[in-house]
VEXDREN-2710 file (C-alpha; in Angstrom, 1 decimal):
% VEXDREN-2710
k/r/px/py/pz
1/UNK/0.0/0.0/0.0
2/UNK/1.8/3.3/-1.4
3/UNK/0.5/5.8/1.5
4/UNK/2.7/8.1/3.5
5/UNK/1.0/7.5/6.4
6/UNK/0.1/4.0/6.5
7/UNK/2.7/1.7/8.4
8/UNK/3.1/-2.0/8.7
9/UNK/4.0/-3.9/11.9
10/UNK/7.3/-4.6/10.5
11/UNK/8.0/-0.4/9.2
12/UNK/6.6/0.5/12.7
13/UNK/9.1/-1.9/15.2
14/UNK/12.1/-0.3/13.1
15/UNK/11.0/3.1/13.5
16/UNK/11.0/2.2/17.5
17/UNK/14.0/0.7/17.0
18/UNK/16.4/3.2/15.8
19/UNK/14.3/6.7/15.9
20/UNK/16.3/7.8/19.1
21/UNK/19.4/7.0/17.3
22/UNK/19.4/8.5/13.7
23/UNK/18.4/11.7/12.7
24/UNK/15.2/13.0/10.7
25/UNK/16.7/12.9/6.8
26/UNK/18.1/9.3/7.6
27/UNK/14.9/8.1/8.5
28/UNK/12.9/9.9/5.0
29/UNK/15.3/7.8/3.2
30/UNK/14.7/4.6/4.9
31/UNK/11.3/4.5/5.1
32/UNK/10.5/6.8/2.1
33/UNK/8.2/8.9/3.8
34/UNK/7.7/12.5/4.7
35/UNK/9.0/14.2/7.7
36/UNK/5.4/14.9/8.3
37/UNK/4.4/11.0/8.6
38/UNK/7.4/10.2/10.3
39/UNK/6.7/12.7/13.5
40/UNK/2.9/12.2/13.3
41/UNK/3.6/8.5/14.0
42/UNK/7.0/9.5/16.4
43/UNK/4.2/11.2/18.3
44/UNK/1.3/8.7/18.6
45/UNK/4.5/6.4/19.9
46/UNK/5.8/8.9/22.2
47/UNK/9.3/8.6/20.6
48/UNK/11.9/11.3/20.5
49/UNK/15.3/11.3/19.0
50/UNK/18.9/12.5/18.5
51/UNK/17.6/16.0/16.7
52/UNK/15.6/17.2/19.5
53/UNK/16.5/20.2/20.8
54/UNK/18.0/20.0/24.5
55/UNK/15.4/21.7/26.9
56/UNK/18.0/23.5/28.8
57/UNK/18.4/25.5/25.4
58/UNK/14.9/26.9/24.7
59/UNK/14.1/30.0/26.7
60/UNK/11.0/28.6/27.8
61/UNK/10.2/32.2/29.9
62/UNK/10.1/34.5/26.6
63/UNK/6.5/35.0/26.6
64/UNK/5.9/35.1/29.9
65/UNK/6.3/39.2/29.8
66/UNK/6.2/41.0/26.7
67/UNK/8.6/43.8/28.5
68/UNK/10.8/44.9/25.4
69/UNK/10.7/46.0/21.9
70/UNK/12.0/42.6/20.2
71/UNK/9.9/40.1/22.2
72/UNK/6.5/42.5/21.1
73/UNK/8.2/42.2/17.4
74/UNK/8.0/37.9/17.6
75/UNK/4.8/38.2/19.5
76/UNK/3.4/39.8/16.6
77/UNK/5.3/37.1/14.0
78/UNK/4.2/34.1/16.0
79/UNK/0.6/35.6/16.1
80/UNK/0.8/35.7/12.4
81/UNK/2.7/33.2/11.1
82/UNK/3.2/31.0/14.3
83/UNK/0.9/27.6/15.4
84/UNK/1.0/25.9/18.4
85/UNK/-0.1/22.3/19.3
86/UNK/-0.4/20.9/22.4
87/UNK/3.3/21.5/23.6
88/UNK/4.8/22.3/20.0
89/UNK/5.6/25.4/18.5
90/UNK/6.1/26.0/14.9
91/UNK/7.4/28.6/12.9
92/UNK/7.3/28.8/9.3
93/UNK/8.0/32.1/6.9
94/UNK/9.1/32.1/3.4
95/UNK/11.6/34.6/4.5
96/UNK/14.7/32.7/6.2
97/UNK/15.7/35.7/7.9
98/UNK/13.0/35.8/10.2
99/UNK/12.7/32.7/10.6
100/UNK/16.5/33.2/12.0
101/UNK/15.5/35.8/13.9
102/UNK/12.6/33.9/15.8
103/UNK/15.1/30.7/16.0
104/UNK/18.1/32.7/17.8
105/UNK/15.6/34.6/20.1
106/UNK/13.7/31.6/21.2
107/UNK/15.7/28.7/21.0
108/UNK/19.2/29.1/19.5
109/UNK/19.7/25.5/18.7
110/UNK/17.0/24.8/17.2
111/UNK/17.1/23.6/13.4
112/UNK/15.5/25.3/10.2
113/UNK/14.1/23.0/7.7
114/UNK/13.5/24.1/4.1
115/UNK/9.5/23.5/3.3
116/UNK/10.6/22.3/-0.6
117/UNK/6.9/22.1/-1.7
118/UNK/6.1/25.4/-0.1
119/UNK/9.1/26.8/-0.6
120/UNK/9.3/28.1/3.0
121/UNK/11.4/27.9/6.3
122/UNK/10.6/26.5/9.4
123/UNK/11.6/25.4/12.6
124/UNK/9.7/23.9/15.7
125/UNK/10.6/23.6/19.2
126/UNK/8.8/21.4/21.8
127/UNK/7.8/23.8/25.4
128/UNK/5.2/23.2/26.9
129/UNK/5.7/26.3/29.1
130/UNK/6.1/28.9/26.2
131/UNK/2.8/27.0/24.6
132/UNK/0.9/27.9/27.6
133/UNK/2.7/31.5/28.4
134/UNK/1.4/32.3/24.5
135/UNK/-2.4/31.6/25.4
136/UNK/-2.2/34.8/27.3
137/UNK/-1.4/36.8/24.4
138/UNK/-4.3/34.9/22.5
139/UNK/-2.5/32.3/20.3
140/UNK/-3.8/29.5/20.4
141/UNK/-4.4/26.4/18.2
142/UNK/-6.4/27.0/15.0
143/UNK/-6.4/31.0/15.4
144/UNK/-6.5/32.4/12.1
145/UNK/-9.9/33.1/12.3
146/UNK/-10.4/33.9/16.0
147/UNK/-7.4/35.8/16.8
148/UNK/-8.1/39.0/18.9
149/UNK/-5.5/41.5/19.8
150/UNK/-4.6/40.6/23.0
151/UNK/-5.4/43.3/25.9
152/UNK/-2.5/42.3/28.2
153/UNK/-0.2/44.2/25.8
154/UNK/1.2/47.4/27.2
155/UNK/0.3/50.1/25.4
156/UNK/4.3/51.1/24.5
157/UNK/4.8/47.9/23.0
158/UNK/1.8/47.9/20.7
159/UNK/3.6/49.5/17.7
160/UNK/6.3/47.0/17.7
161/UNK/3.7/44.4/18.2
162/UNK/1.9/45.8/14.8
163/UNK/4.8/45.2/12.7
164/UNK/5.8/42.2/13.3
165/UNK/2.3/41.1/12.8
166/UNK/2.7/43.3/9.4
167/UNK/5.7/41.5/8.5
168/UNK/3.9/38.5/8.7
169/UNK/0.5/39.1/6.7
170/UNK/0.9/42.4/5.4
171/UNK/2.0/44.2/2.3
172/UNK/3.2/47.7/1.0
173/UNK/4.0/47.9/-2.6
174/UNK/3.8/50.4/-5.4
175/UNK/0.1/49.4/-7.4
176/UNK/-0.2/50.8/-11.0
177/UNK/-4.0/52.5/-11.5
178/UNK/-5.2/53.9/-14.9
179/UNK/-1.6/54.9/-16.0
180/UNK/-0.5/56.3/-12.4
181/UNK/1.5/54.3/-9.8
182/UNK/0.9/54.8/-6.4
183/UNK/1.9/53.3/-2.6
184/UNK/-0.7/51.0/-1.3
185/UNK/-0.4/49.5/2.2
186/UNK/-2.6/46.6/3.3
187/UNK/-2.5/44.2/6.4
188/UNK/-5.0/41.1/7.0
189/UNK/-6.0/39.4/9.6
190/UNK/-9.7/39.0/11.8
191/UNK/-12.4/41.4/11.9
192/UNK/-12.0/42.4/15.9
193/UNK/-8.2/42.2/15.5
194/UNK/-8.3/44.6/12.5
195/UNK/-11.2/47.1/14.0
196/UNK/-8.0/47.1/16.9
197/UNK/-5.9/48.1/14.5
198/UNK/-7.3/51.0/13.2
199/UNK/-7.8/52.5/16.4
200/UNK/-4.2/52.4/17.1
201/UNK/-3.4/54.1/14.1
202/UNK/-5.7/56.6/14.3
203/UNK/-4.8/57.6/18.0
204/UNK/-1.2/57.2/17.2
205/UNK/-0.8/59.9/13.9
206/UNK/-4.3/60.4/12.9
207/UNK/-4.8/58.9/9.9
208/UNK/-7.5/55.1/9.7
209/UNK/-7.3/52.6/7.3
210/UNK/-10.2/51.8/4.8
211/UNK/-12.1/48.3/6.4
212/UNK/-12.0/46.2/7.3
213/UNK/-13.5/44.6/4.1
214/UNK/-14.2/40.5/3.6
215/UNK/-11.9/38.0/1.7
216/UNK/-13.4/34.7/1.8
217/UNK/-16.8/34.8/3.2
218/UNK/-15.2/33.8/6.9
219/UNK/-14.0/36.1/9.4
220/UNK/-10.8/36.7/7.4
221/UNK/-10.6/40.5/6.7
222/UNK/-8.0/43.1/5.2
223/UNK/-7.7/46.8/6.2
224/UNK/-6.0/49.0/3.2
225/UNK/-4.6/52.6/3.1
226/UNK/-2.9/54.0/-0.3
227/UNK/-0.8/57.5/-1.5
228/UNK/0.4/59.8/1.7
229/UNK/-1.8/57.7/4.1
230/UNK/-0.1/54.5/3.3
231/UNK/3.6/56.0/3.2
232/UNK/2.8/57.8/6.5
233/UNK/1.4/54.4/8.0
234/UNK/4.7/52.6/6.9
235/UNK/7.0/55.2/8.2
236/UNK/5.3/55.0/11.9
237/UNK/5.6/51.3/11.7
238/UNK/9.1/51.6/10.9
239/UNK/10.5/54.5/13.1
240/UNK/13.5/54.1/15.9
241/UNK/12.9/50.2/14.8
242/UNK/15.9/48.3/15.2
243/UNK/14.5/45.2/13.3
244/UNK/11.6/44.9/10.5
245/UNK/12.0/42.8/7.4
246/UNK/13.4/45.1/4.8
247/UNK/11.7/44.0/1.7
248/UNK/8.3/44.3/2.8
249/UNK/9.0/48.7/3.4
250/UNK/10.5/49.9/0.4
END
């Protein structure tokens, strides 16, 4: 039976065998499946091996206060393009810079797999204190339609909080309209979290975002500003920052 995830009695005793003793692209090749069916089934079997990253390493207190500029930054990247399960946290970005960045903050030892068929970096760490610290903040499992700015946040951190979110799931580029190009700025994310948003905006240099305005019929909205209002928007975000992702702010 040609199926990633099926196993025979015989594939299954190997993998208990030597899981703790090779690493993850030795064992792709010697049972020809993905890494995906290979740590779903590591789990259900409550193996671990070689690869995992030594607890003492992971700074399993980074989230437990969000008391400086670059842990508000990788709040905002996890709540956008992090996901948590159970005790797992995973990262994934198709830019390998911040998926560094998140990697040397949180858990320096920690590898970085290349996502080949999605053509994006990851890594993962296992903590079950961090997992739980984050629920505070409002990430949880399956939040991509649920996520709510979270009111903990003190108020001096919320700007750096905003652009890491932006530098996860939002965009400023130069738009061609009717023969004229123009800056257009545009960040997605919930209805609630986005309505946030724009209040923060406003308060902070007057100026509110168009939305927030429906993508695909669930709660999964995008709030949009273009000409001086989006330039002005992207050089607040980007002020006295010591980190943002450079492409996504020219």
């Amino acid at each position: 039976m040609n199926n990633t995830y099926f196993w025979t009695k015989k594939q299954t005793n190997k993998l208990k065998k030597i899981y703790e003793m090779v690493d993850m692209d030795t064992l792709v090749k010697s049972f020809n499946k993905s890494r995906g069916a290979i740590s779903a089934k590591a789990r259900r079997l409550s193996l671990t091996h070689k690869t995992r990253v030594p607890p003492d390493t992971i700074r399993k207190n980074y989230f437990k206060k969000i008391d400086n500029q670059t842990k508000a930054y990788i709040l905002g990247l996890i709540a956008s393009d992090g996901c948590v399960h159970k005790s797992y946290l995973m990262f994934t970005s198709k830019d390998e810079v911040l998926v560094n960045f998140v990697k040397d903050n949180l858990s320096p030892l920690a590898k970085i797999y290349l996502d080949k068929r999605n053509k994006a970096f990851k890594f993962h760490i296992s903590c079950k204190k961090m997992v739980e610290d984050l629920k505070q903040w409002n990430i949880y499992p399956r939040k991509s339609l649920t996520y709510k700015f979270p009111k903990k946040l003190n108020p001096k951190m919320y700007k750096a909080f905003i652009l890491g979110y932006f530098d996860g799931d939002g965009s400023y580029c130069i738009v061609h309209d009717r023969g004229y190009k123009h800056k257009y700025w545009n960040l997605c994310g919930t209805k609630e979290f986005l309505n946030k948003i724009k209040n923060i905006v406003k308060n902070e240099i007057n100026i509110t975002p168009n939305g927030p305005y429906n993508i695909k019929g669930q709660n999964h909205y995008f709030i949009a500003a273009s000409h001086k209002r989006a330039i002005k928007i992207n050089n607040w975000l980007i002020k006295n920052s010591r980190f943002f992702l450079c492409r996504k702010h020219i």
